[in-house]
N, C-alpha and C positions, 0 to 999 in steps of 0.2 A: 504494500500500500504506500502510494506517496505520500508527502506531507499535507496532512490536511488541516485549514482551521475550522476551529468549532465555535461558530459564530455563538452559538447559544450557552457558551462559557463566560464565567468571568471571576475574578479572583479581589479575595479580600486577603491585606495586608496585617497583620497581628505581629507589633516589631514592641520591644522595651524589654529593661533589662527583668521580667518578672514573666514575659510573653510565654517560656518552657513551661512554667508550673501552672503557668492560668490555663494555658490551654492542657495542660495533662490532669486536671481536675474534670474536666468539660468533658473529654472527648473517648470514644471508645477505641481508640489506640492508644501506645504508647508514647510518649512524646520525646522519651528515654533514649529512641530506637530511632529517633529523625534526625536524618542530619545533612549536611549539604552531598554526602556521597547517596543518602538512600532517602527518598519520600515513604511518608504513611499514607494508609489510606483509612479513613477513619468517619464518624459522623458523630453530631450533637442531637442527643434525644429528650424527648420528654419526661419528666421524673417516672411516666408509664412503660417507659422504654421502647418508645416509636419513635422513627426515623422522622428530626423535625429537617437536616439538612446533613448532607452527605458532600467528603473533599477528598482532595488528595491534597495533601501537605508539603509544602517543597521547601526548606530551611536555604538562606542564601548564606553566601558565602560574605565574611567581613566587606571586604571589596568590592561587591556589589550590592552593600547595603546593608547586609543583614535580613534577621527580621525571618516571620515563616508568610509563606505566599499560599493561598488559599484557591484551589480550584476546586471551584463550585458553579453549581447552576446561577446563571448570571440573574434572570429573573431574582432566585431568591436571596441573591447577594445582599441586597439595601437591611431585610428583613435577619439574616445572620447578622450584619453587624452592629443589629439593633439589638438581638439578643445576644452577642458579646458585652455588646457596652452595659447591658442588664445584669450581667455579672462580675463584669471589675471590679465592682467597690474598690478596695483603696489596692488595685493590684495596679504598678508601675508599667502598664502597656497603653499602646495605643492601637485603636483599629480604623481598617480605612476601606471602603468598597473603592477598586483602583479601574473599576470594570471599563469604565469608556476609557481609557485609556491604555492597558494592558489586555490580552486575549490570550487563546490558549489552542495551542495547535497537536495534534497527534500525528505520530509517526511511527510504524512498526518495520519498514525496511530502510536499509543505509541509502540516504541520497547525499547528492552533490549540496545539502542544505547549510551556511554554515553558521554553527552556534554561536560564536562571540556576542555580544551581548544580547543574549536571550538567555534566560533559565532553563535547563533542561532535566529531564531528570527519569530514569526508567517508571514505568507504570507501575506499582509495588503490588498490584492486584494479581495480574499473571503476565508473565517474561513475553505471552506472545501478544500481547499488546503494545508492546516495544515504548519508545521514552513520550513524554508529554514536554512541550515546551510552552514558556510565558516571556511573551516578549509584547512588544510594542502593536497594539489592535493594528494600526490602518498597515504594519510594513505584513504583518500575516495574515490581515485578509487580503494583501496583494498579491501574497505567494499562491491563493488561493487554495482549490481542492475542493472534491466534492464530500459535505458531511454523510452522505447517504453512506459513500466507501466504507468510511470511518465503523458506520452504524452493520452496514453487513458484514463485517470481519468479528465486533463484537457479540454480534446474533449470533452467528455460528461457532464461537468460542463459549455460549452460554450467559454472557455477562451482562445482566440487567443495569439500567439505569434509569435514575427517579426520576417521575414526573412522566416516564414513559408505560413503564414496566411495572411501575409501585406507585403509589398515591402516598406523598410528604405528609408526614402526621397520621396514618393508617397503617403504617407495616412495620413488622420488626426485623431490626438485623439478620434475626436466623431467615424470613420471608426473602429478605431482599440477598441473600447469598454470602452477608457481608462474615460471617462467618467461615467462611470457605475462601473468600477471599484477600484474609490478611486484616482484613478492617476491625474486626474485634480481639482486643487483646484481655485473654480471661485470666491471666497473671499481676496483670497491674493493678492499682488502687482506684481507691472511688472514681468513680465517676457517674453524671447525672443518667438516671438510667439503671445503674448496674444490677443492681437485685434484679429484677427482672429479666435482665438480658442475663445472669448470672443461674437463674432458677432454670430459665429455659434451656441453657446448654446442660446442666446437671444432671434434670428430668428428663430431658429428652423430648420435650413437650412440643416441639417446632413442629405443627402438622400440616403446613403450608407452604410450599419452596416456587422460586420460579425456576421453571426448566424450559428448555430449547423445546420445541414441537415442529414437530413434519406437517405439514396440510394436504387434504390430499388433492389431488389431479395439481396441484402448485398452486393453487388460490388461496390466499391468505387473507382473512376477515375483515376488518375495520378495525382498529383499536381500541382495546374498553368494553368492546361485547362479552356475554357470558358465555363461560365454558360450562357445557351442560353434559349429563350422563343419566337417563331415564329418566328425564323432565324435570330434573333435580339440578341447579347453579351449584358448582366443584371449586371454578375456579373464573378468572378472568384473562382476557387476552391482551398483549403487550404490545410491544413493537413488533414490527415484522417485515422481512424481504424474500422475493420472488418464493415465497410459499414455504417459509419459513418462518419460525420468529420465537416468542419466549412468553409463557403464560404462566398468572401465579395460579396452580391449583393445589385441593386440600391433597396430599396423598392419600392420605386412608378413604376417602371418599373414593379416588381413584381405581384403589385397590378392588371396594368393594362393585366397583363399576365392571371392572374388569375381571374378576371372579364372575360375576354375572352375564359375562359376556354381553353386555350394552354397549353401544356406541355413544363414541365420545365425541362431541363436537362443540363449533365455534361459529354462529354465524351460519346455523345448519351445515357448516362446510366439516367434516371428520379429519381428528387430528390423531397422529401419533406423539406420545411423551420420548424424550430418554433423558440420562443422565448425563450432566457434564461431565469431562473426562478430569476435571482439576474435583467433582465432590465428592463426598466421604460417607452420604446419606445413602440409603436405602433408594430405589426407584421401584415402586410395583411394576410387576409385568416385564422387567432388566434384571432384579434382583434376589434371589430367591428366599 
């Protein structure tokens, strides 16, 4: 894939000398673990433990500033840094939504692209996603690229993203994969959230995952339709490319769907599940 920008990114700035531990009280990665050689991937939840905003973290280097760089959905950018500044109190950071100004571009194979000043930095989620950069909006929406690329490589790799795939403030980490993906760290200290996201991994209680689905004849539904199994809603349908894409549905529903030999569809169109090849979950009907 070439280099693509993601117009619909945008990045908040969280730089002072207190910026490691406010945000390592906040988020469900490590902050421990960021550094200018490795980005986290991480998110700020609800004291309920639902995904209110989801990043990737990218620590700069002294020389270019400092400070950690926040890629997130540019929409929710203004509203993250309103619930940063909601919990600074007398913490020595500043935060800054840098969005019109700064953008964020993806790249999973080497091109002729050259990094100097632009932040780069591998995707921490999975290796075949290849690096993220943050540079300057108008010179990478010059470089162009089509997002759709961007969005079919992550389809077929399994990797949901909010606002598409999940509803901000309706899902939890274990739904949105972000356990499987490096985003929750169950080692580290409090953070808002954690009982929750903490009971869920213990129990085992996550009965809801978004996985990759096949459609069939190659027609893929409309976004946000229900996933049905004997006129029963399982699950919902995501993004998706040429009859492909990723839906969150319950498993166990599944299971019993498919025990039953029911068809499973989206959009009356029938869909096959499987499993991503990076999860560690159970798939009914893949797994025995």
């Amino acid at each position: 894939m070439p280099l693509v920008h993601l117009p619909d990114r945008g990045v908040v700035k969280v730089v002072g000398e207190d910026a490691r531990t406010f945000l390592n009280g906040l988020v469900t990665c490590d902050m421990a673990k960021v550094s200018p050689e490795r980005a986290g991937f991480g998110a700020l939840l609800t004291p309920q433990g639902k995904i209110l905003f989801d990043f990737i973290i990218a620590e700069a280097l002294p020389e270019d500033g400092s400070g950690f760089f926040l890629d997130t959905n540019r929409v929710l950018a203004p509203d993250l840094v309103q619930r940063l500044n909601m919990y600074r109190l007398r913490s020595k950071v500043l935060v800054e939504d840098l969005s019109d100004v700064l953008g964020v571009a993806a790249e999973t194979d080497a091109t002729d692209f050259d990094p100097e000043d632009y932040l780069t930095y591998a995707d921490p989620r999975l290796p075949a996603l290849g690096r993220r950069i943050i540079g300057e909006r108008h010179g990478l929406a010059a470089i162009g690229g089509e997002p759709g690329v961007y969005h079919a490589h992550r389809i077929g790799l399994g990797v949901p993203e909010g606002g598409k795939d999940f509803a901000y403030g309706d899902a939890f980490p274990h739904e949105a994969l972000m356990d499987q993906l490096h985003g929750v760290d169950f080692a580290k200290g409090c953070y808002v959230g954690q009982e929750v996201v903490s009971r869920m991994q213990h129990r085992g209680t996550a009965r809801s995952r978004i996985v990759p689905v096949a459609y069939e004849g190659g027609f893929a539904p409309v976004e946000g339709v229900d996933v049905v199994a004997g006129g029963r809603v399982i699950g919902r349908a995501g993004s998706q490319h040429e009859g492909s894409g990723l839906a969150l549905i319950r498993l166990d529903k599944l299971g019993e769907a498919l025990g039953q030999g029911l068809a499973v569809t989206a959009g009356g169109i029938g869909l096959v599940a499987r499993k991503p090849t990076f999860a560690s979950f159970d798939l009914p009907g893949v797994d025995a």
